[in-house]
N, C-alpha and C positions, 0 to 999 in steps of 0.2 A: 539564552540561545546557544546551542553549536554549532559553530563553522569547522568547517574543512576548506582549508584553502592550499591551491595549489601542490597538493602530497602528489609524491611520487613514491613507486615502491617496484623493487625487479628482485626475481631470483634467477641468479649465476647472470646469463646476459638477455632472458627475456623482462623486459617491461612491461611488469603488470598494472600498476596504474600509471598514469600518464597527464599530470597537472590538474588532477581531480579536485574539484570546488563545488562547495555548494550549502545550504545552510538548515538547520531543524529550528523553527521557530516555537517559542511558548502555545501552550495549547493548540498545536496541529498536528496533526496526522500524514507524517512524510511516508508516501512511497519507492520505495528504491527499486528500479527493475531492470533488469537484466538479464539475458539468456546465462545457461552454463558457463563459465569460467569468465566472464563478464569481468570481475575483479568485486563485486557486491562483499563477499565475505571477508575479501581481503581488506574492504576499506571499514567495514566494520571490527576488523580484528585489528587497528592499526587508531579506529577511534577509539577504542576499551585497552588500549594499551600491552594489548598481546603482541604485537608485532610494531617494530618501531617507521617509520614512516624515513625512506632516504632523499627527502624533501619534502618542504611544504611543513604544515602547522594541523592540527587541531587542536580549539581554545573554546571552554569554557565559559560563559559570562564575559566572554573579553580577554580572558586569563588563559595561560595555556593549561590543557588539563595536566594534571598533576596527581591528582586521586579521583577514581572512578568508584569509591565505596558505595556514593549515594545515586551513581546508575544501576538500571534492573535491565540486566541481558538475557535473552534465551537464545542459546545456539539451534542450527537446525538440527545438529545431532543431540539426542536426548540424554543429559549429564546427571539423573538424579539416582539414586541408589534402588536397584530391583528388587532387593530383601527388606527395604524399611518402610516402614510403615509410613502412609503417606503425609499427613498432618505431622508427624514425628519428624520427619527431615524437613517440610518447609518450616515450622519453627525451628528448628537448630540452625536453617539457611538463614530467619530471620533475625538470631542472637549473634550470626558471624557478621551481620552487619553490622551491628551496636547497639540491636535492640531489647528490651528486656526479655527473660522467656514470658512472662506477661502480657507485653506489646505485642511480642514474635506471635504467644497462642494466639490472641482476641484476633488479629492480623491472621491468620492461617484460617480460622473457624468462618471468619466474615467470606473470606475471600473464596473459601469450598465452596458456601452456600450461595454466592455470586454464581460460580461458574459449575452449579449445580453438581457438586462432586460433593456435597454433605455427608452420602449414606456412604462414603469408602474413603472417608479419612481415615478409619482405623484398618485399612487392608494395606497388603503390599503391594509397592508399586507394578510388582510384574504380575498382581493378579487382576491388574485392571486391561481394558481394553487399549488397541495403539491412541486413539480419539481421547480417551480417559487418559492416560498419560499425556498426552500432549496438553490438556488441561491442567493435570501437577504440574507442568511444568513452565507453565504458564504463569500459575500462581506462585512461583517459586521466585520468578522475576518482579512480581509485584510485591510479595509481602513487607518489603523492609520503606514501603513506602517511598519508591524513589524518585529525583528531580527528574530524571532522565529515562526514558526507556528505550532500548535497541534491540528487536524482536526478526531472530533470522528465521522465515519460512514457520510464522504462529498459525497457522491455518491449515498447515501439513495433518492430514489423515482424518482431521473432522468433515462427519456427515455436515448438509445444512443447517441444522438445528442448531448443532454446536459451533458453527460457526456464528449464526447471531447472537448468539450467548455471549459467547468470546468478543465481539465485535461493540457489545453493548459496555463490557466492563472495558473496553481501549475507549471508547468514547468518552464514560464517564471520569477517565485517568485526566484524557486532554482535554474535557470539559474546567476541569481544575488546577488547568495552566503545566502540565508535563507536557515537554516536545516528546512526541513518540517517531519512531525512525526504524520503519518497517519492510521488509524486501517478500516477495510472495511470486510465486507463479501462475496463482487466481489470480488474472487479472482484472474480471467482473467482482471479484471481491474486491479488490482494489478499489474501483472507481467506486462502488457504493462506499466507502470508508475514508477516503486520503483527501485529503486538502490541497496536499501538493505532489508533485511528483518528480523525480529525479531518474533519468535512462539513462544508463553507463553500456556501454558496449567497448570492446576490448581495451576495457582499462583508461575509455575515453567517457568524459560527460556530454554529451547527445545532446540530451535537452533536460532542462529542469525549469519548474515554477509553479504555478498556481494552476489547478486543474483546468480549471474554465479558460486560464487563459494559453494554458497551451491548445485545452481545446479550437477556441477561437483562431491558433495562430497558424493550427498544421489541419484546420479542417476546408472542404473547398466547397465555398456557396452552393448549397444543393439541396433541393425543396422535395417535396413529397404533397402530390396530389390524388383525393381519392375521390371520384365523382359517383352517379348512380347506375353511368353505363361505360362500355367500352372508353379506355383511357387511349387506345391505340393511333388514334387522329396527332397526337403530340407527336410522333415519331416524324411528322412532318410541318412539323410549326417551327420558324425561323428564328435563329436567333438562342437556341438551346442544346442542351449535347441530354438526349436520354440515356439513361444508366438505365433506366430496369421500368418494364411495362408488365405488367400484371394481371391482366382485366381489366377494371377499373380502379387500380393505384397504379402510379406510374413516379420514379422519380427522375430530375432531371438537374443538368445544372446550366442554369443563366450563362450568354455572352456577355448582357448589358446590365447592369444595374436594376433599371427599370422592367428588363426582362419576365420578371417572374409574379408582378403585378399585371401585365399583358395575357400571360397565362393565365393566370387568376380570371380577370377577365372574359377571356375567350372561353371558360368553361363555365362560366358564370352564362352564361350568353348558350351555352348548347343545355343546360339542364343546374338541376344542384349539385353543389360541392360540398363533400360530408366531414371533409377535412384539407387543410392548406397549412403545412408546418415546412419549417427550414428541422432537417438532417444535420444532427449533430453528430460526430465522430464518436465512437467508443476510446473506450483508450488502447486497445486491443490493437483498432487501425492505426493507431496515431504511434504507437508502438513498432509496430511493423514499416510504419513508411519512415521510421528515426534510424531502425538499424538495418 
């Protein structure tokens, strides 16, 4: 596991993080989010040991980190060389980490044919597309096989496609016990992918935990009814706040408890009901009402 506990960090006399916590568990999918200048990069460049942290800790298995060899980072700026050939530089990325050029090839060849960039391992990297680079470079974090991954903005400039490609080989990382620890400004990508989530805003931790259950914690009772005729009658049934009338979908949110089995009810009683679900938050909203 990774903790971050309690880091602070300022340049000259702004404070840019501000007693930042919070933790990357074995096989999960953390999400980091935050608008522009948030402090997300900063607290990633202070967990990989680039910038040193003027409070606070981040440790390792318990241990303070000490060597980050056997983490796999990608920065949002793209750091791989435009004249080398693409397989060519991620095995040489994989022999700086310690592994054989052996390990490094079989690891590079696997890892093209994963994220579908097989037919341009032997091109340069600037003859490929921004989408196709952002895949090298992808692979460039993963080849050395790491415990750790810290991925800034991996979904920058992929079409759809390529994003479930990408999406599939992050899964099968933390299918096999890597914390992966990811910041992105899709945040529909987000919510199909992360396990949990972490919101920093101005160098402050928001909210962090379990998707569902921040779900659950920042969402407000709110049902969604779609009957066979006009839903418009709700607009005047006691005891409810309508949000949005439609036709016949309408949603609304309960005073009481019992409220919304009443509802249920009283449209059960005017004709069929083709549907009766509870309104779960995106994280888009839950996002928006944290900062």
């Amino acid at each position: 596991m990774l903790k971050v506990t309690s880091v602070s960090r300022s340049f000259g006399d702004h404070l840019v993080l501000d007693d930042v916590s919070f933790a990357v568990s074995p096989g999960r999918m953390t999400g980091f989010l935050g608008a522009n200048g948030s402090g997300k990069t900063t607290t990633m460049r202070i967990i990989l040991g680039v910038l040193a942290p003027h409070g606070g800790s981040v440790t390792w298995q318990g241990v303070p980190v000490t060597s980050r060899q056997h983490f796999g980072y990608m920065p949002e700026e793209r750091g791989l060389y435009p004249k080398m050939k693409v397989a060519e530089q991620i095995t040489w990325l994989g022999q700086l980490h310690g592994l054989s050029h052996t390990a490094a090839r079989r690891n590079t060849l696997q890892l093209l044919e994963q994220l579908e960039l097989a037919d341009r391992a032997g091109s340069a990297l600037e003859e490929l597309s921004l989408g196709n680079q952002q895949r090298a470079q992808i692979a460039a974090a993963l080849v050395h096989d790491p415990s750790m991954l810290i991925l800034d903005e991996p979904f920058s400039g992929l079409d759809p496609l390529a994003v479930d490609t990408v999406l599939a080989v992050l899964r099968d990382r933390a299918a096999g016990g890597v914390p992966v620890l990811f910041s992105s400004h899709q945040l529909s990508v987000v919510e199909r992918l992360c396990d949990d989530v972490v919101i920093i805003s101005n160098g402050v931790i928001k909210a962090s935990g379990a998707r569902e259950e921040l779900r659950a914690q920042y969402g407000t009772a709110r049902f969604e009814l779609v009957v066979d005729s006009d839903a418009g009658w709700l607009r005047d049934y006691p005891g409810i706040r309508v949000v949005d009338v439609d036709g016949p979908r309408a949603v609304f949110e309960p005073d009481a408890t019992a409220a919304e089995q009443q509802v249920l009810s009283s449209a059960l009683q005017r004709g069929p009901v083709r549907s009766f679900t509870p309104v779960v938050p995106s994280l888009e909203e839950i996002f928006k009402e944290v900062i």
